[in-house]
C-alpha positions, 0 to 999 in steps of 0.5 A: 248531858249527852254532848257533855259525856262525848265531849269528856270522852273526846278529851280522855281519848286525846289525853290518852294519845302521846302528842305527836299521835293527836297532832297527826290525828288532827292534821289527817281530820283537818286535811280530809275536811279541806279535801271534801271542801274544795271538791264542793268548790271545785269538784274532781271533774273539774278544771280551775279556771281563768275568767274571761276579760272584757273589751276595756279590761282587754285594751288596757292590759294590751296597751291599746284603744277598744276601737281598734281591738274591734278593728283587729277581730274583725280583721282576723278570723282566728280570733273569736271572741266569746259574746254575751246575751248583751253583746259583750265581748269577752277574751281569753288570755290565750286569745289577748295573747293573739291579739299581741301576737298580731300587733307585734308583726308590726311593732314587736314591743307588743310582745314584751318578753326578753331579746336574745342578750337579755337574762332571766329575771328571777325573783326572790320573795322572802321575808321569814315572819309570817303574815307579810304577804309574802305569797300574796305578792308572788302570786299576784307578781307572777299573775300580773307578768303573765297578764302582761304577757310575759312567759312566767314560771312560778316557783313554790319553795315554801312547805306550807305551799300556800301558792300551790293552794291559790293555783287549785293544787292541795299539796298533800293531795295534788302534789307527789313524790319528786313533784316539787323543787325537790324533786330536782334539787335533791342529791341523789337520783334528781329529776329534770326540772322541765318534768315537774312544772306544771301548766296553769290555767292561766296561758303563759304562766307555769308552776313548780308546785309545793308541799312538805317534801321540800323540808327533805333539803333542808335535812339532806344539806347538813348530812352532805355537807357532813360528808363531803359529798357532791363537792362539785357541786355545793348546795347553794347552786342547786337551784340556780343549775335547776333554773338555767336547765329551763331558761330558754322557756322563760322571761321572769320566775317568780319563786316564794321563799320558805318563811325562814333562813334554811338552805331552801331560802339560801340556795333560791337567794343565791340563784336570784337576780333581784330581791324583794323583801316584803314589809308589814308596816308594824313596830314588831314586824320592822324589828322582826326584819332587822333580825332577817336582814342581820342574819342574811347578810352574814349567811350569804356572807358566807355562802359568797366566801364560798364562790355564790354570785351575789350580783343582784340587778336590784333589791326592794322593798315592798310595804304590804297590807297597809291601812292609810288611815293608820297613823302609825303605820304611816310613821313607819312608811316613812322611817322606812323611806327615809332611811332606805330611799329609793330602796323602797318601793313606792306604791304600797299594797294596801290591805283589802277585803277584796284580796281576802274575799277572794282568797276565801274561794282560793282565788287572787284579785286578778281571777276575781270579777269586779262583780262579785264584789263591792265596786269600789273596794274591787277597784281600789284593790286592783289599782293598789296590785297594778301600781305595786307590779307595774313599778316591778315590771318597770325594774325587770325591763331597765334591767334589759335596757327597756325604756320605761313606759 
């Protein structure tokens, strides 16, 4: 009877508020139990973290055989690996990093980064229906590049900041004023870019983190372009100037776009070298992108009109969280393929429970070890990321003129 009568006096409290008063309550209750929650899981004192790599795990990302791993440690004295109770031998990634360093005195394609001639690679992951993967796959693209080796900037655009979120940054907490993409983009009094990425704790890879500041330039734009002001410098070469401000540190960046056709998505699809539009492989979401690819094309349309660089090295297509024993979803793979060819990519990331496992702990397949999940499910879902990013990889490299591995 008791709960009842609270229950009822809860709802006269809401019906009571104007709307916009419950939604705000809602957001600040629900805010502060994801702050109490992440301290449980990463408490103030602490620093999220990468894992360590075993010996295997150390000789595959490098390219090499475990054997001579052991030969090289024992031969440098810097180097020293972590050993377990077992005898394991375990790295960090600034440790493999090292380990390349050192094989490159030799053969210096070790060190995969770009030559001097060779222009950054900047990604654009979009598609503005939700539940695509988008995120999912920019952070484990700019994950992967980093394992690899490659000097990564990830890029936040989204306000949700859902990336932000998988790299131990709770926007509405961890994120302040100026301290996103906004932050250097904006019209009046901007800041260098080199001021608001932030290190990560995975070596070589940065990140220009996200909140709901960034919808600022998506209500500044009209009201400059209103105005006229700043007409040497339009809207959507913003970003691009804010991202050639930071080459010099940089092979590959790697930006998660908004999930809809603002001057955000513009302004990052008009600084990008190549594009990668993710698909859910469902009736709805394939007749969701024909409305996408209609409404880009006749945007950026304008936006080249305008004087916008649409010179892309390469535009695709990736099929995420597919289920292979899906028939219809096979059907569409293949409608897919068959009408965009080689435009589609050919490995497909499969949907897994370990990606979701480790999601639930703001974690990626890659900062997850194998054991702390079922053994093949962790295997599958890795080869799936790995063969998705490798082909990638391989697109970024032919576009240095990089024979394929």
């Amino acid at each position: 009877m008791a709960h009842n009568e609270a229950k009822g006096a809860s709802s006269r409290v809401s019906a009571s508020q104007s709307i916009d008063d419950t939604i705000w309550a809602d957001s600040q209750a629900l805010g502060a139990q994801l702050q109490l929650l992440r301290e449980r899981l990463f408490p103030p004192t602490a620093q999220k973290s990468l894992r360590k790599f075993s010996s295997p795990e150390v000789a595959k990302l490098i390219g090499v055989t475990e054997s001579y791993i052991r030969h090289l440690v024992t031969q440098d004295d810097i180097i020293k690996p972590e050993k377990t109770a077992g005898g394991r031998r375990l790295y960090s990634l600034e440790q493999i990093n090292e380990l390349r360093h050192l094989l490159a005195k030799n053969k210096p394609s070790y060190v995969p980064q770009r030559r001097p001639g060779d222009h950054m690679q900047i990604i654009a992951v979009t598609n503005f229906k939700g539940g695509s993967g988008k995120t999912t796959s920019s952070a484990h693209l700019a994950q992967y590049l980093a394992l690899k080796g490659y000097r990564v900037l990830a890029v936040d655009l989204d306000p949700q900041a859902s990336m932000s979120a998988l790299f131990g940054y709770q926007p509405e907490f961890d994120v302040g004023e100026n301290q996103t993409l906004y932050g250097a983009i904006r019209y009046d009094d901007p800041k260098p870019l080199s001021e608001i990425i932030r290190k990560t704790y995975f070596d070589g890879l940065d990140l220009v983190p996200g909140n709901l500041e960034l919808h600022e330039f998506e209500h500044d734009t009209p009201r400059v372009l209103a105005s006229k002001e700043h007409a040497d410098s339009m809207f959507f070469m913003r970003v691009a100037q804010a991202f050639a401000s930071v080459e010099a540190n940089y092979d590959v960046v790697v930006v998660d776009c908004p999930p809809q056709l603002g001057f955000l998505t513009m302004s990052a699809l008009c600084a990008a070298t190549s594009i990668l539009i993710t698909v859910h492989p469902q009736m709805l979401d394939v007749a969701s992108m024909n409305q996408f690819l209609a409404m880009t094309s006749n945007l950026l349309s304008v936006v080249k009109e305008a004087g916008g660089n649409l010179d892309y090295d390469w535009m695709r297509y990736l099929v995420t969280r597919y289920e292979p024993n899906d028939g219809p979803q096979a059907q569409i793979v293949a409608f897919l393929r068959n009408l965009f060819s080689e435009r589609v990519l050919t490995s497909m990331m499969l949907k897994s429970t370990a990606i979701s496992d480790a999601g639930l702990s703001k974690q990626t397949i890659y900062e997850a070890g194998k054991e702390s999940m079922h053994r093949q499910t962790y295997e599958r879902a890795i080869e799936s990321m790995d063969s998705v990013n490798s082909e990638v990889e391989q697109l970024v490299r032919q576009t240095w003129g990089r024979v394929p591995e």
